[in-house]
BAFI-3210 file (N, C-alpha, C; in Angstrom, 3 decimals, decimal comma, padded with zeros to 6 digits):
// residues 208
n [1|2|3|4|5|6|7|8|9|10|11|12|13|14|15|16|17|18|19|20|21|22|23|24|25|26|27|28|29|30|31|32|33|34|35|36|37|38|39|40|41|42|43|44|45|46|47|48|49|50|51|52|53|54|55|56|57|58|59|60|61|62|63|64|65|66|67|68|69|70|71|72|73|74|75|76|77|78|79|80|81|82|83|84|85|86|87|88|89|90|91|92|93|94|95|96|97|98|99|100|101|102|103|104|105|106|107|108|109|110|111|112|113|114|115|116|117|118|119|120|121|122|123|124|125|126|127|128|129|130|131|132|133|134|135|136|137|138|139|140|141|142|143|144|145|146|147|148|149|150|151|152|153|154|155|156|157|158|159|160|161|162|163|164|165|166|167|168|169|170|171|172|173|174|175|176|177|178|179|180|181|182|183|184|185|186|187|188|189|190|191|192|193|194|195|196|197|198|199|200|201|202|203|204|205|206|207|208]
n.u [052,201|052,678|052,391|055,030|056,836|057,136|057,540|059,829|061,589|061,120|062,636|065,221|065,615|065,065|067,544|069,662|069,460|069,308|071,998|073,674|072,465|073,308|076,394|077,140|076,233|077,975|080,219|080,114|079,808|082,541|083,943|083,509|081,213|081,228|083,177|081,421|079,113|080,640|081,149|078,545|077,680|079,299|078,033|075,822|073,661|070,920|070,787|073,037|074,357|072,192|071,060|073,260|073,344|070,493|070,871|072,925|072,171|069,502|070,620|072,108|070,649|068,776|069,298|070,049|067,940|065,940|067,178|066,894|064,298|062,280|059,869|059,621|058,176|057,929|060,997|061,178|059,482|061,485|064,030|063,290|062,580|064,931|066,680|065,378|066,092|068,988|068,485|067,597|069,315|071,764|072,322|070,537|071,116|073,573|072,859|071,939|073,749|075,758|078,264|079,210|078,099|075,004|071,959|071,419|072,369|071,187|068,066|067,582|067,529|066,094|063,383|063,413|062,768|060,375|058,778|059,335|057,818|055,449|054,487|055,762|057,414|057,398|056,710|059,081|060,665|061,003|058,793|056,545|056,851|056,544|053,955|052,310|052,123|051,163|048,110|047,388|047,437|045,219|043,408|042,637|041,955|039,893|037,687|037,628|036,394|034,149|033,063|032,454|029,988|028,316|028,166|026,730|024,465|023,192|021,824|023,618|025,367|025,276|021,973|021,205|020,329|018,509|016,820|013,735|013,507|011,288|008,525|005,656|002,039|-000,578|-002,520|-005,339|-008,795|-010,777|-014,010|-016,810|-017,584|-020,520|-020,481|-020,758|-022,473|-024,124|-026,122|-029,194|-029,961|-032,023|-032,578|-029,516|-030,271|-032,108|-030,227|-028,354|-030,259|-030,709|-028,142|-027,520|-029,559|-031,740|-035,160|-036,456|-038,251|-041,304|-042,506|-044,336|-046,081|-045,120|-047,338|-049,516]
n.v [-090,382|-088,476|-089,709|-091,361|-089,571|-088,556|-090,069|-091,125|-088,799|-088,600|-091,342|-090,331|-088,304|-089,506|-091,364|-089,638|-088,501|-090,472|-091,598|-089,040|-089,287|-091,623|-091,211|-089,086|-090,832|-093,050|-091,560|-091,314|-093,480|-094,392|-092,302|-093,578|-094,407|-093,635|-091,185|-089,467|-089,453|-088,087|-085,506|-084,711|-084,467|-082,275|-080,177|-079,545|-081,253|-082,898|-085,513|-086,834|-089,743|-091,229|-089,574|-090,172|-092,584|-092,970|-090,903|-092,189|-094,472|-093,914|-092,462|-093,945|-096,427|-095,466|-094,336|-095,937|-097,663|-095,630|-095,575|-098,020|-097,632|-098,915|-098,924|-095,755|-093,351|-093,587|-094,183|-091,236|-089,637|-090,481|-089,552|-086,505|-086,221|-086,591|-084,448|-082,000|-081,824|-081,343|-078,850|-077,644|-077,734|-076,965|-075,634|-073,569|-070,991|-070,115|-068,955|-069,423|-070,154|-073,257|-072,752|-071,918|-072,955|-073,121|-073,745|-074,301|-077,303|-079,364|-078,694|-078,737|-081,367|-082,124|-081,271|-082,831|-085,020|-084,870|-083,957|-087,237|-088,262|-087,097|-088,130|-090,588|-093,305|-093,144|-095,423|-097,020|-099,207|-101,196|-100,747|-100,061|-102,562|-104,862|-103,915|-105,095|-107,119|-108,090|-106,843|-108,270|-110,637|-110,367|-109,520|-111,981|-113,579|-111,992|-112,715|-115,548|-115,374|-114,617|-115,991|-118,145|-117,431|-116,512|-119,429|-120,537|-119,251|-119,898|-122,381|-123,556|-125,969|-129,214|-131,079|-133,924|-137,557|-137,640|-135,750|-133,974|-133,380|-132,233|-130,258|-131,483|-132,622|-130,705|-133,081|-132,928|-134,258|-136,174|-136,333|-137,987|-140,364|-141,949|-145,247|-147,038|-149,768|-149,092|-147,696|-148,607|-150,637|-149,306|-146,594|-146,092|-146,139|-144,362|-141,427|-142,139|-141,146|-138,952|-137,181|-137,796|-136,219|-137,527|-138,436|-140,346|-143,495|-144,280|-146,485|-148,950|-149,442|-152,429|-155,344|-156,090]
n.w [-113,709|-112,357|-109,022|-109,732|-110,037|-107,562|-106,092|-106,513|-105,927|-103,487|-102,567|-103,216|-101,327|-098,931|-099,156|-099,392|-096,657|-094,888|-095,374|-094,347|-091,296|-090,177|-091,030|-089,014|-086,867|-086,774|-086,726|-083,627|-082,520|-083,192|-081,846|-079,615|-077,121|-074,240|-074,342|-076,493|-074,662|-072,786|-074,451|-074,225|-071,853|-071,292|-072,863|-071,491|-072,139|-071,082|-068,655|-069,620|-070,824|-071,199|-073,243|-074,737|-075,839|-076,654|-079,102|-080,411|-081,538|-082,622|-085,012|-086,773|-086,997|-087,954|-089,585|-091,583|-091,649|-093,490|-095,618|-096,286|-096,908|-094,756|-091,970|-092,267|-091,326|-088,203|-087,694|-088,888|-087,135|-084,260|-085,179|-085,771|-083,167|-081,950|-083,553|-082,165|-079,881|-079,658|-081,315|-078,863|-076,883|-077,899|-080,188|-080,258|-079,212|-080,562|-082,990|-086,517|-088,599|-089,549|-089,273|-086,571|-085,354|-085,427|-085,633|-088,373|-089,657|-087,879|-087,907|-091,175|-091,103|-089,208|-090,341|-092,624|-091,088|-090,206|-092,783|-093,508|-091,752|-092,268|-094,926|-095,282|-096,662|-099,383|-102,972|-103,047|-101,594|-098,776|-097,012|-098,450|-100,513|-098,050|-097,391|-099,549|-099,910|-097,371|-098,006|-100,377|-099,166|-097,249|-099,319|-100,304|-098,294|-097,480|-100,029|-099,779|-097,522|-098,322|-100,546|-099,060|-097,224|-099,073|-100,325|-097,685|-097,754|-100,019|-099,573|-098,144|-098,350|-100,238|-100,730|-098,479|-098,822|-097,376|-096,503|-098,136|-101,475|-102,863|-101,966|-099,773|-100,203|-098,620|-096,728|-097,223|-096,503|-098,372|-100,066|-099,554|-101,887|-103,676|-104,304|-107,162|-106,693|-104,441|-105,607|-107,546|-110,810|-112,120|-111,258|-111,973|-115,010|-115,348|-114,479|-116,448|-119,064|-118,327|-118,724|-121,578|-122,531|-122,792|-122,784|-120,126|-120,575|-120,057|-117,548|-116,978|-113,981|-112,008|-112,366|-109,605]
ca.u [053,519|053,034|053,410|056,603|058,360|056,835|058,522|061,593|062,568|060,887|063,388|066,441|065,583|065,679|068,396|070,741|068,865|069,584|073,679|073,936|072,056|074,177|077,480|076,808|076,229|079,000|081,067|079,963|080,205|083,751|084,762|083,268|079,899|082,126|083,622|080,143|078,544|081,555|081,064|076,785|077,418|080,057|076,995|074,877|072,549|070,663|070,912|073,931|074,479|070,803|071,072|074,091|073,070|069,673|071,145|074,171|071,425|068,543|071,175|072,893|069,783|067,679|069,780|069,993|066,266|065,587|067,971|065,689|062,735|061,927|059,572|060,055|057,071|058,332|062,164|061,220|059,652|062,642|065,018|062,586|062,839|066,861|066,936|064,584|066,820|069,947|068,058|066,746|069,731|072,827|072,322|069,640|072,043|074,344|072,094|071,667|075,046|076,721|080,042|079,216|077,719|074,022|070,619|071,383|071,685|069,681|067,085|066,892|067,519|064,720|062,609|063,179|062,252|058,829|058,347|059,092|056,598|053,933|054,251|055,530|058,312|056,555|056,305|060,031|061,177|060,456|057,364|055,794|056,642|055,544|052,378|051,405|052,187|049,814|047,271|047,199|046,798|043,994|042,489|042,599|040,689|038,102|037,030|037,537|035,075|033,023|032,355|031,750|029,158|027,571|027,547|025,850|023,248|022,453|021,316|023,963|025,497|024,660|020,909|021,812|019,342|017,364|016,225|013,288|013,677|009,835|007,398|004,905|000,947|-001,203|-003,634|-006,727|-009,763|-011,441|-015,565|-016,474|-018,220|-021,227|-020,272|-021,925|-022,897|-025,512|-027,393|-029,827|-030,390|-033,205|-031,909|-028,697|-030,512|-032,167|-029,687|-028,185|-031,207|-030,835|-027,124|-027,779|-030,425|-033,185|-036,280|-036,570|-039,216|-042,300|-042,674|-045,574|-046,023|-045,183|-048,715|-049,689]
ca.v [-089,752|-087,655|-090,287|-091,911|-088,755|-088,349|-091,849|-090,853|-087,756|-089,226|-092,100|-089,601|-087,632|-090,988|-092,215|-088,351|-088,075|-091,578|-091,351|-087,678|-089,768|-093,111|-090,890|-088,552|-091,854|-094,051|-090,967|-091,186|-094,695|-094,428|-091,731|-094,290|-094,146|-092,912|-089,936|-089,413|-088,920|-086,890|-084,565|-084,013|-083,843|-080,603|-079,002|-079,034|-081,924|-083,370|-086,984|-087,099|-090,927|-091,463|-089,239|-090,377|-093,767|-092,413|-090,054|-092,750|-095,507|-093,575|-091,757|-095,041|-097,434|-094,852|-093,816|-097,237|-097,921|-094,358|-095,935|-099,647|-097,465|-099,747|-098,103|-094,785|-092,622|-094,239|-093,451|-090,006|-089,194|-090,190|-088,353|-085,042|-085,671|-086,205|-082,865|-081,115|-081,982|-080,565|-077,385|-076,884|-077,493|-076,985|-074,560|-072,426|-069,830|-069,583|-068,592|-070,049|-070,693|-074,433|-072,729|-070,622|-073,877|-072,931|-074,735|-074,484|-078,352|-079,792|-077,489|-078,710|-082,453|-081,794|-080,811|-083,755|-086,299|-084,223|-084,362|-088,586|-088,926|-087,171|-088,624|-091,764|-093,353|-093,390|-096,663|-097,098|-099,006|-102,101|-101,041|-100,746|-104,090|-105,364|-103,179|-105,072|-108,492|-107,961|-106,217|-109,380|-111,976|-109,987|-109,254|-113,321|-114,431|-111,471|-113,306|-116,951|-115,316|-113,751|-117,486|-119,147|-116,803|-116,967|-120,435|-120,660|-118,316|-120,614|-123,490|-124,010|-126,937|-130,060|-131,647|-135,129|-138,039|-137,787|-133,949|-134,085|-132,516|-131,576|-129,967|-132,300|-131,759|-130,559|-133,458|-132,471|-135,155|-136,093|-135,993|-139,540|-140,646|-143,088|-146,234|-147,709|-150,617|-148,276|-147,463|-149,661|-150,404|-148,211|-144,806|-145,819|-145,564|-142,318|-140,701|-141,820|-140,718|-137,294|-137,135|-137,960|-135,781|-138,837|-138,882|-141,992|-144,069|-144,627|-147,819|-149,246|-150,149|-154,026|-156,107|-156,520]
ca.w [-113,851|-110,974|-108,632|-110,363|-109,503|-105,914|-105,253|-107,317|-105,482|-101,915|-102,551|-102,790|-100,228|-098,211|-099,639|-098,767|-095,333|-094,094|-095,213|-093,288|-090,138|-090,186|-090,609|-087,306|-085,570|-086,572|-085,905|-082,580|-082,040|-083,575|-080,664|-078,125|-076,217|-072,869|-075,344|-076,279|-072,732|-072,088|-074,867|-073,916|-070,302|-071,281|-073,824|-070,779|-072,139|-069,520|-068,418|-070,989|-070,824|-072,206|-074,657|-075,735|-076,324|-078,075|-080,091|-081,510|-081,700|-083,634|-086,283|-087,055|-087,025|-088,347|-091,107|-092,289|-092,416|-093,813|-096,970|-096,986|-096,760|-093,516|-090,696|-091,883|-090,108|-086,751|-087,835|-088,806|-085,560|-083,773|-085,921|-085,343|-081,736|-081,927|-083,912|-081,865|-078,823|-080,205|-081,212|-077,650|-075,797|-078,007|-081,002|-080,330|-078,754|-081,460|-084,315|-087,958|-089,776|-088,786|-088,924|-086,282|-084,122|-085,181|-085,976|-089,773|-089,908|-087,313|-088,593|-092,114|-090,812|-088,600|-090,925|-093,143|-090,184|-090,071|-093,982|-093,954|-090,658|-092,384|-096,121|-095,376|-097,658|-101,194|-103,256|-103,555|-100,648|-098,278|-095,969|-100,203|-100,712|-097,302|-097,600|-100,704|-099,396|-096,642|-098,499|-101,106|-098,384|-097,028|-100,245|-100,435|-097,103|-098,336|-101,141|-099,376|-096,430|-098,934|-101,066|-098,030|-096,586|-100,460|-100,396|-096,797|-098,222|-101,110|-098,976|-096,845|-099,256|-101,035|-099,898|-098,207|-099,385|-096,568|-096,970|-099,382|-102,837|-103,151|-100,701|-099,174|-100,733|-097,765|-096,247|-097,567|-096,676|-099,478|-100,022|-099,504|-103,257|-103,501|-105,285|-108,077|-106,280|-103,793|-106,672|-108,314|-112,137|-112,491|-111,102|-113,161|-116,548|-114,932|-114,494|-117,958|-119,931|-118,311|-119,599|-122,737|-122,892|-123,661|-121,542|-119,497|-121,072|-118,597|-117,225|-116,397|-112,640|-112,385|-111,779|-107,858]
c.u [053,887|053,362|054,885|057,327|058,576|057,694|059,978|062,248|061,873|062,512|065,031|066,614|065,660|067,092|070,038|070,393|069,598|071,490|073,902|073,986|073,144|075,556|077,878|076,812|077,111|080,186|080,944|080,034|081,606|084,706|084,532|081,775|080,285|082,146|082,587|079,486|079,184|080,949|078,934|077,071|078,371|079,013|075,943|073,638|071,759|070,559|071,841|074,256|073,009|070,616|071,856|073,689|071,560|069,612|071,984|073,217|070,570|069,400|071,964|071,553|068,590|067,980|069,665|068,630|065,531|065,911|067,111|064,756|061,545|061,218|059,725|059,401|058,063|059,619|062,020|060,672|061,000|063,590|064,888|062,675|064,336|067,095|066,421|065,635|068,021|069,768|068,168|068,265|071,285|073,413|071,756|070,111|072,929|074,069|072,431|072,790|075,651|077,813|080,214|078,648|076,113|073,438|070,665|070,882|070,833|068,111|066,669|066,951|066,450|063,315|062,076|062,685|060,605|058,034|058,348|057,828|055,399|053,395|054,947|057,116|058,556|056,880|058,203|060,811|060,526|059,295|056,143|055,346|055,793|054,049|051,652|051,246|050,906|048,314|046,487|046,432|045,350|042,787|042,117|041,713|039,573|037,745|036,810|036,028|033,948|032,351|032,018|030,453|028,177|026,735|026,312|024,439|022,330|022,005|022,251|024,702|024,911|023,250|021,562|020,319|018,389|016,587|015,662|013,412|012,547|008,853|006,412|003,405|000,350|-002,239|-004,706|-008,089|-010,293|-013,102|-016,031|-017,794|-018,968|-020,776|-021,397|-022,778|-024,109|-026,570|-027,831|-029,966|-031,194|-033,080|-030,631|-028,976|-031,567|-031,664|-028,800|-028,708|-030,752|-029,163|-027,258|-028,904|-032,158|-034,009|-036,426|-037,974|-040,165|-042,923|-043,771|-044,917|-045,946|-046,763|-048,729|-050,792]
c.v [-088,981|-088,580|-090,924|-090,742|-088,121|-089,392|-091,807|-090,284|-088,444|-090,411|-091,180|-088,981|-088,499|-091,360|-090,383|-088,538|-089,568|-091,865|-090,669|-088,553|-090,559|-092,127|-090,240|-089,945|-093,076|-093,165|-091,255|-092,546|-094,994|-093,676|-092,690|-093,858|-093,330|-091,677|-089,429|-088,404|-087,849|-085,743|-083,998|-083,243|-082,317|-080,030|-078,664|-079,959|-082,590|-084,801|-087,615|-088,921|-091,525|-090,751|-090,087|-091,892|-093,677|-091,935|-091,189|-093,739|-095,040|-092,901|-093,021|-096,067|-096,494|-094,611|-094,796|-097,530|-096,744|-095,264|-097,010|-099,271|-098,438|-098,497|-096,918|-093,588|-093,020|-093,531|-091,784|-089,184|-089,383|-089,153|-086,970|-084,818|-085,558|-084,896|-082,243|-081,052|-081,030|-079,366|-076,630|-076,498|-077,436|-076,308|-073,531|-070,980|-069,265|-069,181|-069,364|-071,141|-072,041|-074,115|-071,784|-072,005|-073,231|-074,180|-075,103|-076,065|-079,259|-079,488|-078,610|-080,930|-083,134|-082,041|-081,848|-084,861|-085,447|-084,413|-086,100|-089,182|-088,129|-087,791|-090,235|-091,992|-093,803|-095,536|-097,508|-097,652|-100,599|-102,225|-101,008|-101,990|-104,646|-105,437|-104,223|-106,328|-108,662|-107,592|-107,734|-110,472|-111,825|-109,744|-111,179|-113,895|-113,459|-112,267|-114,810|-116,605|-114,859|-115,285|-118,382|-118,860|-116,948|-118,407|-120,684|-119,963|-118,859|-122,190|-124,551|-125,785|-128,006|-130,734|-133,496|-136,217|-138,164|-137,043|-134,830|-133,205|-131,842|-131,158|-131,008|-131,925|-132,081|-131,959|-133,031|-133,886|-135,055|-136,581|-137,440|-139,319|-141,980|-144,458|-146,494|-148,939|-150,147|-147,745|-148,397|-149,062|-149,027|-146,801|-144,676|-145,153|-144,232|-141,595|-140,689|-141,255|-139,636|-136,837|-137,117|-137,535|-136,474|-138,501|-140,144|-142,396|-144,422|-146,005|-148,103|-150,008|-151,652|-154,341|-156,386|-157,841]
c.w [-112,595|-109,428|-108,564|-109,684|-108,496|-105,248|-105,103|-106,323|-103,466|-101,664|-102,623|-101,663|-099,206|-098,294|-098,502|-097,345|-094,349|-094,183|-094,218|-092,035|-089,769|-090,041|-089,072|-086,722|-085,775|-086,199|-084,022|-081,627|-082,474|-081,911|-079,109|-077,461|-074,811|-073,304|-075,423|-075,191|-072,731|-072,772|-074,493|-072,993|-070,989|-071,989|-072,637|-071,275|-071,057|-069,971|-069,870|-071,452|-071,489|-073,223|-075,522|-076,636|-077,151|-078,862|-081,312|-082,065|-082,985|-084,852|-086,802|-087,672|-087,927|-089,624|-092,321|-092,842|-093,171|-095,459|-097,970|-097,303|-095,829|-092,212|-090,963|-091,488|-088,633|-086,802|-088,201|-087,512|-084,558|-084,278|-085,874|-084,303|-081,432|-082,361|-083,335|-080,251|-078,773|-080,722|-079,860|-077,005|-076,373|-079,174|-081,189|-079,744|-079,902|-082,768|-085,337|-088,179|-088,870|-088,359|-087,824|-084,757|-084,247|-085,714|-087,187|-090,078|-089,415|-087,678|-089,907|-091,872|-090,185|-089,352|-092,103|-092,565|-090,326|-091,371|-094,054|-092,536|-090,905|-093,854|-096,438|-096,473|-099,188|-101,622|-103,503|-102,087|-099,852|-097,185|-097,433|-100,289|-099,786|-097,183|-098,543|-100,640|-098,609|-097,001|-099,431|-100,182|-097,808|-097,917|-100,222|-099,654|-097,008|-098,761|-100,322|-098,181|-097,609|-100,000|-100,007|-097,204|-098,009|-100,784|-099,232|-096,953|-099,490|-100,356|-097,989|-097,159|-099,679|-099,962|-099,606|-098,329|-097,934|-096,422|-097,974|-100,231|-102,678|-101,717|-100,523|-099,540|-099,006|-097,561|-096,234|-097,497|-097,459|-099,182|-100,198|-100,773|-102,780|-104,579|-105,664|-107,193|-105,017|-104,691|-107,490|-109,898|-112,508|-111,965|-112,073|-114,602|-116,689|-115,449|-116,097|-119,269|-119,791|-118,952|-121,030|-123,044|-123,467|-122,084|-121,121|-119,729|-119,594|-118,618|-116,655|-115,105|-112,769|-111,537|-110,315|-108,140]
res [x|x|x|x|x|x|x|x|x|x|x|x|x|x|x|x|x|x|x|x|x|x|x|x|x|x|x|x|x|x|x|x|x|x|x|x|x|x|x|x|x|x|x|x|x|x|x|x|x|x|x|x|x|x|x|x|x|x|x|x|x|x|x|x|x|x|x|x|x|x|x|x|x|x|x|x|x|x|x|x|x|x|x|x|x|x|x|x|x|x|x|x|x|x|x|x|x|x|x|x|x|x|x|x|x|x|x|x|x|x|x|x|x|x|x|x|x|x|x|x|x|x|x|x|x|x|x|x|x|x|x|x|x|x|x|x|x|x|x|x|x|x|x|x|x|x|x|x|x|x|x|x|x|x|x|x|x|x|x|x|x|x|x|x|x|x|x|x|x|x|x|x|x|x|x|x|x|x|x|x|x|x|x|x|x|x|x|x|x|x|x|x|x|x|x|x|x|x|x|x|x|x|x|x|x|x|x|x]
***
């Protein structure tokens, strides 16, 4: 809730701030850019012909994007340095009150370019939108880098039939075994007696 009505009243305060701006500078492009000049150079501005054309430019262009909620950090610095200009060198003599030719509104105009270049122009507005556009696409090739680095970590994809499936058993020489055929009858039924637990019957020596 408390944002909703940070956005709300951010978005008015945009919305008043960027009219005020835009009128000052279509007045001023109404009297002429020449007219203009003229009237700096008489306040004593310096290099009146560059002002004039930064002053009519940023309250016109600024006011506008203040309204879209476009750029408006960037536009509020300008707008702080346009007001801070017109303090220094064209109300700060005549004290407070506007009707008197003081700081009154530069001042609180001022003051609003300083509040949108340090809070930005809440959720209500087109650097929002943009913001969230960008944010999305990036959240998107996260995840796409983040399954492809996953997969490469699981083996780097499918095995191709020439990779073997199974490990290979170590080459182990085997203990070379006597075949039956090196042993004669008569150690055979030896050694079978002693298996079978039978004593091998004693044979008489054959006759010489």
């Amino acid at each position: 809730m408390k944002k909703v009505l940070f956005d709300v009243a951010v978005l008015i305060a945009r919305v008043a701030t960027g009219v005020v701006f835009m009128a000052h500078g279509l007045q001023k492009w109404q009297h002429g850019l020449g007219a203009t000049t003229q009237g700096f150079r008489e306040m004593g501005i310096p290099l009146p012909e560059l002002s004039a054309g930064f002053a009519s430019v940023v309250e016109t262009v600024g006011g506008l994007f203040l309204i879209l909620g476009l750029l408006v950090r960037p536009v509020g610095l300008l707008l702080l340095i346009n007001m801070l200009g017109a303090i220094a060198f064209v109300h700060s003599t005549k004290g407070i009150m506007v009707t008197e030719g003081g700081w009154e509104l530069a001042g609180a105009l001022g003051a609003l370019g300083l509040l949108f270049l340090a809070v930005g122009g809440g959720r209500i507005g087109l650097d929002a939108l943009f913001g969230a556009i960008f944010r999305r696409r990036a959240e998107r090739r996260a995840a796409e880098g983040d399954m492809s680095a996953g997969a490469h970590r699981r083996g780097g994809g499918p095995l191709t039939p020439s990779e073997p499936t199974t490990s290979e058993r170590p080459n182990v020489p085997r203990q070379p075994t006597a075949s039956r055929s090196d042993v004669s009858d008569e150690e055979m039924r030896d050694i079978d007696a002693l298996v079978s637990d039978d004593q091998p019957e004693h044979r008489k020596p054959p006759n010489r």
